[in-house]
C-alpha positions as CSV (number, residue, x, y, z in Angstrom):
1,X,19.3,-14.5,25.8
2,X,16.9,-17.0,23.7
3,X,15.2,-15.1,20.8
4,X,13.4,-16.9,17.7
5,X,15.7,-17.5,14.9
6,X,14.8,-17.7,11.2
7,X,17.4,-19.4,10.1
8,X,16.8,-19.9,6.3
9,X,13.7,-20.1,4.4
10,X,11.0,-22.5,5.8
11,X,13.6,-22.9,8.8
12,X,13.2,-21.3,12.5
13,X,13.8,-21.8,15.7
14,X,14.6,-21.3,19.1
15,X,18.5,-20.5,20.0
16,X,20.4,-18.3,22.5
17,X,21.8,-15.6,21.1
18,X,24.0,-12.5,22.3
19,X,22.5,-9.8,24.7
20,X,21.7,-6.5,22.7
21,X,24.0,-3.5,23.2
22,X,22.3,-0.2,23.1
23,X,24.1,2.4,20.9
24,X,24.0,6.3,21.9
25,X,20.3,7.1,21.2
26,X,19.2,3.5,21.5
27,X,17.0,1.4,24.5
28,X,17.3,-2.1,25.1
29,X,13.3,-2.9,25.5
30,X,12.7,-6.3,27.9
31,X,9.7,-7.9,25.4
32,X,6.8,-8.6,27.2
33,X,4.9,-9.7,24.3
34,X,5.5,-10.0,20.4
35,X,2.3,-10.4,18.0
36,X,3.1,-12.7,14.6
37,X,2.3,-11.1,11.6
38,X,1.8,-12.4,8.0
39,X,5.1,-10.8,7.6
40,X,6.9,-13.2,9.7
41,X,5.7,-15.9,7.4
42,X,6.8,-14.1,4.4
43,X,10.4,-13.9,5.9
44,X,10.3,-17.6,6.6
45,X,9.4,-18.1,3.0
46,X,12.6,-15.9,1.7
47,X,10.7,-12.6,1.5
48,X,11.5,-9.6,2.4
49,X,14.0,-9.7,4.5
50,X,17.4,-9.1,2.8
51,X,19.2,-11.8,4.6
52,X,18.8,-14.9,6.7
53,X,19.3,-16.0,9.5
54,X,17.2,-12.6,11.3
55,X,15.4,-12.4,14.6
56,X,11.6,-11.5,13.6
57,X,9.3,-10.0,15.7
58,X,7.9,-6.3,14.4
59,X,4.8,-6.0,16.7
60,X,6.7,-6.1,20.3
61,X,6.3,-4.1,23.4
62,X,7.9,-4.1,26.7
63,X,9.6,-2.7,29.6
64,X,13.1,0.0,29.2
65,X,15.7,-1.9,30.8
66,X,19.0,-0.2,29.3
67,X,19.3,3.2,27.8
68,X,22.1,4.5,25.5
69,X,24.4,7.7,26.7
70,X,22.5,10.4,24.7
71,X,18.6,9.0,25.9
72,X,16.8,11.4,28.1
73,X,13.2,10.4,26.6
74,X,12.6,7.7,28.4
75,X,14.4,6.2,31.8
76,X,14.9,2.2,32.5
77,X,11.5,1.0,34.1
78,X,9.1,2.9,31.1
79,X,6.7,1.0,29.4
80,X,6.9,1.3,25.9
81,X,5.5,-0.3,22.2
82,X,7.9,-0.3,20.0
83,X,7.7,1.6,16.0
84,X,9.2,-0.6,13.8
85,X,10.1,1.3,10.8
86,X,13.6,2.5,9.9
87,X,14.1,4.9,7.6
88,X,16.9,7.0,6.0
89,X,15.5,10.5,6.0
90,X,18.1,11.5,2.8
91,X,16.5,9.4,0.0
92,X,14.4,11.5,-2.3
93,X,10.5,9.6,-1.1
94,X,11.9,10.6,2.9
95,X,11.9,14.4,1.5
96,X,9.0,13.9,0.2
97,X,6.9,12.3,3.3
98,X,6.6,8.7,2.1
99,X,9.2,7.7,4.5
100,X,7.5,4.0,4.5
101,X,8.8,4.2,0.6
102,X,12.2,4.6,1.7
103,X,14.8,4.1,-0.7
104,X,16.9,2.4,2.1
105,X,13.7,1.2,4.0
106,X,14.1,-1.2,6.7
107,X,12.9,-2.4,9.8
108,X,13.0,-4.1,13.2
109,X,12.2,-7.6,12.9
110,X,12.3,-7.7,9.6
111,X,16.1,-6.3,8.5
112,X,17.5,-6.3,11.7
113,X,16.7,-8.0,14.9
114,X,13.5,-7.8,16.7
115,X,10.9,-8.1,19.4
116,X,10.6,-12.4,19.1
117,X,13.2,-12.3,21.7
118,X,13.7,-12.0,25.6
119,X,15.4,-8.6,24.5
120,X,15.3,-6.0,21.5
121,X,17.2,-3.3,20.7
122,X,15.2,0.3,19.3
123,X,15.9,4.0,18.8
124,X,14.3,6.2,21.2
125,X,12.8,7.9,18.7
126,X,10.6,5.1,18.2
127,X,9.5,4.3,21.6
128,X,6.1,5.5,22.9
129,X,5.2,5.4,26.7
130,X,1.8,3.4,27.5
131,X,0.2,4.8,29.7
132,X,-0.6,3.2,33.3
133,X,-3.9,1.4,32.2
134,X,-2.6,-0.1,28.9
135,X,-1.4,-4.1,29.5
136,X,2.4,-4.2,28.2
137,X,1.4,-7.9,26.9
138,X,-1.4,-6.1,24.7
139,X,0.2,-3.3,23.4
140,X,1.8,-5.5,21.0
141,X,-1.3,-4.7,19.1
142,X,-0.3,-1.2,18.7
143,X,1.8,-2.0,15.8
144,X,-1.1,-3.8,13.4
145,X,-3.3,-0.9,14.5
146,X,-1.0,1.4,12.7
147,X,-1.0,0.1,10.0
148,X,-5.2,-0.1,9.5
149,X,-4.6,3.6,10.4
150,X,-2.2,4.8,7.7
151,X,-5.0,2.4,5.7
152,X,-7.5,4.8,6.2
153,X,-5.4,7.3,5.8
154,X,-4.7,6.4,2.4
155,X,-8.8,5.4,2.0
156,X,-9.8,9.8,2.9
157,X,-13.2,8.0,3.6
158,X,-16.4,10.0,3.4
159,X,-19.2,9.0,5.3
160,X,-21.9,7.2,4.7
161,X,-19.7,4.8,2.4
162,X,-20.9,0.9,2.0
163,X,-17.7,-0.6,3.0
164,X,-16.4,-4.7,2.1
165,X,-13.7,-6.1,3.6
166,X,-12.2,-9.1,2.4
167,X,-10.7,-11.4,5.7
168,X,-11.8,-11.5,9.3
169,X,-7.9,-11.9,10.4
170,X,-6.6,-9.7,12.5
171,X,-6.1,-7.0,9.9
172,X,-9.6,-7.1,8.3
173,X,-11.1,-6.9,12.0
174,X,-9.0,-3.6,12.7
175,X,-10.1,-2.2,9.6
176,X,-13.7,-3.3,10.8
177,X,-13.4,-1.3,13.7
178,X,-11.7,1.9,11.9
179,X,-14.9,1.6,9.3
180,X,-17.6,1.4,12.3
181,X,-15.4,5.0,13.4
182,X,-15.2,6.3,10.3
183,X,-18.8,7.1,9.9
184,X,-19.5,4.3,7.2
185,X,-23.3,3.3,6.8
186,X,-22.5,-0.7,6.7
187,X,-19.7,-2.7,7.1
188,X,-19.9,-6.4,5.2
189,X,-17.4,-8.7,5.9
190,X,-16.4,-11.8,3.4
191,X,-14.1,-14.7,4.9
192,X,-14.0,-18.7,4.4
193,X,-12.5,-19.2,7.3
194,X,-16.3,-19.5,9.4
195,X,-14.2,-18.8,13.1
196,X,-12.7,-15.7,12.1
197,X,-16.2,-14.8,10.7
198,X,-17.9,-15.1,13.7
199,X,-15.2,-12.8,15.5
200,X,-16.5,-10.1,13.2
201,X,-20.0,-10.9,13.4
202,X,-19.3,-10.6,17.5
203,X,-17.6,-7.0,16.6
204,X,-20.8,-6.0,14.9
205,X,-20.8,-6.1,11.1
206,X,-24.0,-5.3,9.0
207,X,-23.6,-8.8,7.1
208,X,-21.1,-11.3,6.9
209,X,-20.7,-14.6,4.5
210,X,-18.5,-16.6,2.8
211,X,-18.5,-15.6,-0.5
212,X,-19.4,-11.5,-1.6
213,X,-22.9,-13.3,-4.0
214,X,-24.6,-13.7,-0.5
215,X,-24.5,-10.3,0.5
216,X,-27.1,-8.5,-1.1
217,X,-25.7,-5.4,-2.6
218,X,-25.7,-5.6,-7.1
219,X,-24.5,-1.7,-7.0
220,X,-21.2,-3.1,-5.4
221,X,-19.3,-1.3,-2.5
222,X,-18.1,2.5,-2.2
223,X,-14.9,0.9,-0.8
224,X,-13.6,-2.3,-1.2
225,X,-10.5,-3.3,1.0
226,X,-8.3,-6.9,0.7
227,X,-6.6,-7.8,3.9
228,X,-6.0,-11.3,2.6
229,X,-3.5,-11.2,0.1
230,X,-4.8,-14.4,-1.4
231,X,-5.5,-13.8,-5.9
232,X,-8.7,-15.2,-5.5
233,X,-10.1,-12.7,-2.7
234,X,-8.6,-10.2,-4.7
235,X,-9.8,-10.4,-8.1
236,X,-13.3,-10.7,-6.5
237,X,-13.0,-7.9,-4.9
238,X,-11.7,-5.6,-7.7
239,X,-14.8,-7.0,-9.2
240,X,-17.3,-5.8,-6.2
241,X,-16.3,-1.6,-6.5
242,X,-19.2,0.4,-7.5
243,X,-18.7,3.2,-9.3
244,X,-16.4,6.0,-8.3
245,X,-15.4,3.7,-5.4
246,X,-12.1,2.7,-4.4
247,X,-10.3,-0.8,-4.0
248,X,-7.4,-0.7,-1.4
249,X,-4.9,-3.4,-1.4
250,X,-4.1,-4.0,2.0
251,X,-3.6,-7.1,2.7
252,X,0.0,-8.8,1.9
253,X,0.5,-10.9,-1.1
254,X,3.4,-13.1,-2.5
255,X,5.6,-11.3,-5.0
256,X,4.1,-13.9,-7.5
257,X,0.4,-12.7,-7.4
258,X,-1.4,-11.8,-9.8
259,X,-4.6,-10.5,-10.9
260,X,-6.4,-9.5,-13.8
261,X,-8.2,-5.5,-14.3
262,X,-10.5,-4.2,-16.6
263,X,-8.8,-0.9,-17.8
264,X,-12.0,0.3,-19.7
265,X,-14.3,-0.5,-16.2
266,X,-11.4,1.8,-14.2
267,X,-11.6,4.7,-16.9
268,X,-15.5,4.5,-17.4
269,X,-16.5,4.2,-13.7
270,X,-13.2,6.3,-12.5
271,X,-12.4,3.3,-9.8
272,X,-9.9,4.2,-7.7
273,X,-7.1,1.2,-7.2
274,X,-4.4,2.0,-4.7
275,X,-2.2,0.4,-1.8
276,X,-1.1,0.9,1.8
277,X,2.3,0.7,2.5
278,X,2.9,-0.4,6.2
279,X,3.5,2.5,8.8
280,X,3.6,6.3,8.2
281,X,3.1,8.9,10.5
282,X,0.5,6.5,12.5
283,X,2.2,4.7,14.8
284,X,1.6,7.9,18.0
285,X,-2.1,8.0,16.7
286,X,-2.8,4.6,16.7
287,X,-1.2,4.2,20.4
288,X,-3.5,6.7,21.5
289,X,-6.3,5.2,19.8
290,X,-5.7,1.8,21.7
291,X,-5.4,3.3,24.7
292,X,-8.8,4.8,24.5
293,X,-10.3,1.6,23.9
294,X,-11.1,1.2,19.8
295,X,-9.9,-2.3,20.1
296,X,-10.2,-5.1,22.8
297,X,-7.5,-7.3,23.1
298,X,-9.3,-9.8,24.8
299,X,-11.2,-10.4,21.4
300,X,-8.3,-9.6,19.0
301,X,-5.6,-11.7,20.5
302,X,-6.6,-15.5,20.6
303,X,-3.2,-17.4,21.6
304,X,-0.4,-16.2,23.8
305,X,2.3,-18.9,23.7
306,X,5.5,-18.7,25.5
307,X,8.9,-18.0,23.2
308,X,10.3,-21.6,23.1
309,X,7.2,-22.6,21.0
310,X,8.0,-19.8,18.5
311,X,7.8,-22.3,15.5
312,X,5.1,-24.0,16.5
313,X,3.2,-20.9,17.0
314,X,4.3,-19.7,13.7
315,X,2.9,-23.1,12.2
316,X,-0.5,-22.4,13.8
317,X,-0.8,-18.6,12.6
318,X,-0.4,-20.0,8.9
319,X,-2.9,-22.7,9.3
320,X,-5.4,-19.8,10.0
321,X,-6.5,-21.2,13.5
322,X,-7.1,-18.3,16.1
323,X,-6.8,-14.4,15.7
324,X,-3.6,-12.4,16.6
325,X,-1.3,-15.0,18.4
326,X,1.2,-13.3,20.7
327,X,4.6,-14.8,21.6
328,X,5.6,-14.1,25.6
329,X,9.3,-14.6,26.7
């Protein structure tokens, strides 16, 4: 089968490779579409993963094709999105709940092979049926979504907070949306990249601009969140918290970022500073969520582009051009 191929750092591309084998309680999942993630570039940069070469590709769904001898769940011909997350279950922050903090944490696409392929392998257990009027090619989205979910699951947002979001990606739009649903009594949105702005402008913000002076607010934000990653965006941001307000680190940033805090500001106006780990217990919720409409893909996903031009696409998603780009096999 032809799956993308990270093949050391800065290196992928496009190679046949051999058909998955489904073991007992495993499906082999025919992709039907696989979102890129900033992830995916962080793996093509040498993080993350623990080894090269790896088959990305976290945010896949797709159609049941082979079942393993123990799988009654589902039956070949299903529709499913796929859960990414592995975990050990044993390890002492499993016992605990934290399962995304898994000692032993890993994950399709990201420690083993994944959905940027013409065929994946993935438990059962991690499979969820779409229901009949939920695109397969859209449900990639399902995966992202879970993510903003266990955001705001981490946020315990009351309402009526004055919320900022830093990035207009894809990530800083689904957090849009989960703010508008969350009962928050504005929504401001910074970005420099004047496209993606517009996309949340579209969504419905209560003011967007470039840079956080604009917007006119000198009490700063209940809740600040970063879905960009980038130092800059961040240490503005950490800046912007009013008092007794929180600043989530959401978005993804290099293991060399830094930032600089004010410990006295944190202890004197209690600011809460915390971070979202990935996917916990919110990958069912989000599906269901999706499929009652919180999101459209027509405006979230910008660029489907077939398999072969996996690099190519992966070149465009780091120049910041379009919204969630979606590989197809």
């Amino acid at each position: 089968m032809k799956a993308a191929v990270i093949e050391s750092v800065g290196k992928a591309v496009v190679a046949e490779v051999p058909d998955p084998t489904p073991g007992p309680r495993e499906v082999v999942v025919e992709v039907a579409a696989c979102g890129l993630c900033g992830t995916d570039l962080h793996i093509l940069q040498g993080e993350f993963a623990p080894r090269l070469p790896v088959v990305p590709g976290h945010e896949f769904a797709g159609e049941v094709v082979g079942v393993g001898t123990e799988v009654t769940e589902v039956s070949v011909g299903d529709r499913v999105a796929v859960d990414p997350s592995l975990y050990c279950h044993e390890c002492r922050y499993c016992r605990m709940g934290h399962n995304n903090l898994c000692e032993r944490w890993a994950a399709i696409g990201v420690t083993t092979a994944g959905g940027a392929a013409q065929y994946a392998v993935a438990p059962v257990a991690n499979c969820v049926k779409l229901p009949e009027h939920v695109r397969t090619q859209d449900a990639a989205l399902i995966e992202p979504l879970s993510c903003a979910v266990r955001g705001y699951d981490i946020l315990q947002s009351r309402l009526g907070a004055h919320v900022l979001i830093y990035g207009s990606g894809t990530m800083g739009l689904m957090m849009l949306e989960l703010a508008k649903r969350t009962g928050a009594a504005s929504v401001d949105v910074v970005d420099v990249n004047p496209a993606r702005l517009e996309t949340a402008v579209r969504l419905g913000v209560s003011a967007a601009a470039a840079n956080a002076d604009e917007l006119d607010r000198p009490q700063g934000w209940d809740v600040v969140i970063d879905a960009t990653g980038n130092a800059a965006a961040i240490q503005d941001g950490l800046g912007r918290v009013a008092k007794a307000g929180t600043f989530l680190q959401f978005g993804v940033a290099d293991y060399a970022t830094r930032v600089t805090i004010d410990p006295y500001r944190i202890y004197n106006q209690e600011i809460t500073i915390t971070g979202s780990m990935a996917v916990l217990h919110s990958y069912e919720r989000a599906a269901e969520l999706f499929a009652n409409g919180v999101l459209d893909p027509e405006v979230f996903i910008s660029d489907r582009i077939p398999l072969e031009q996996y690099p190519q696409a992966l070149e465009q998603f780091a120049s910041g051009v379009g919204r969630k780009i979606v590989v197809v096999p």
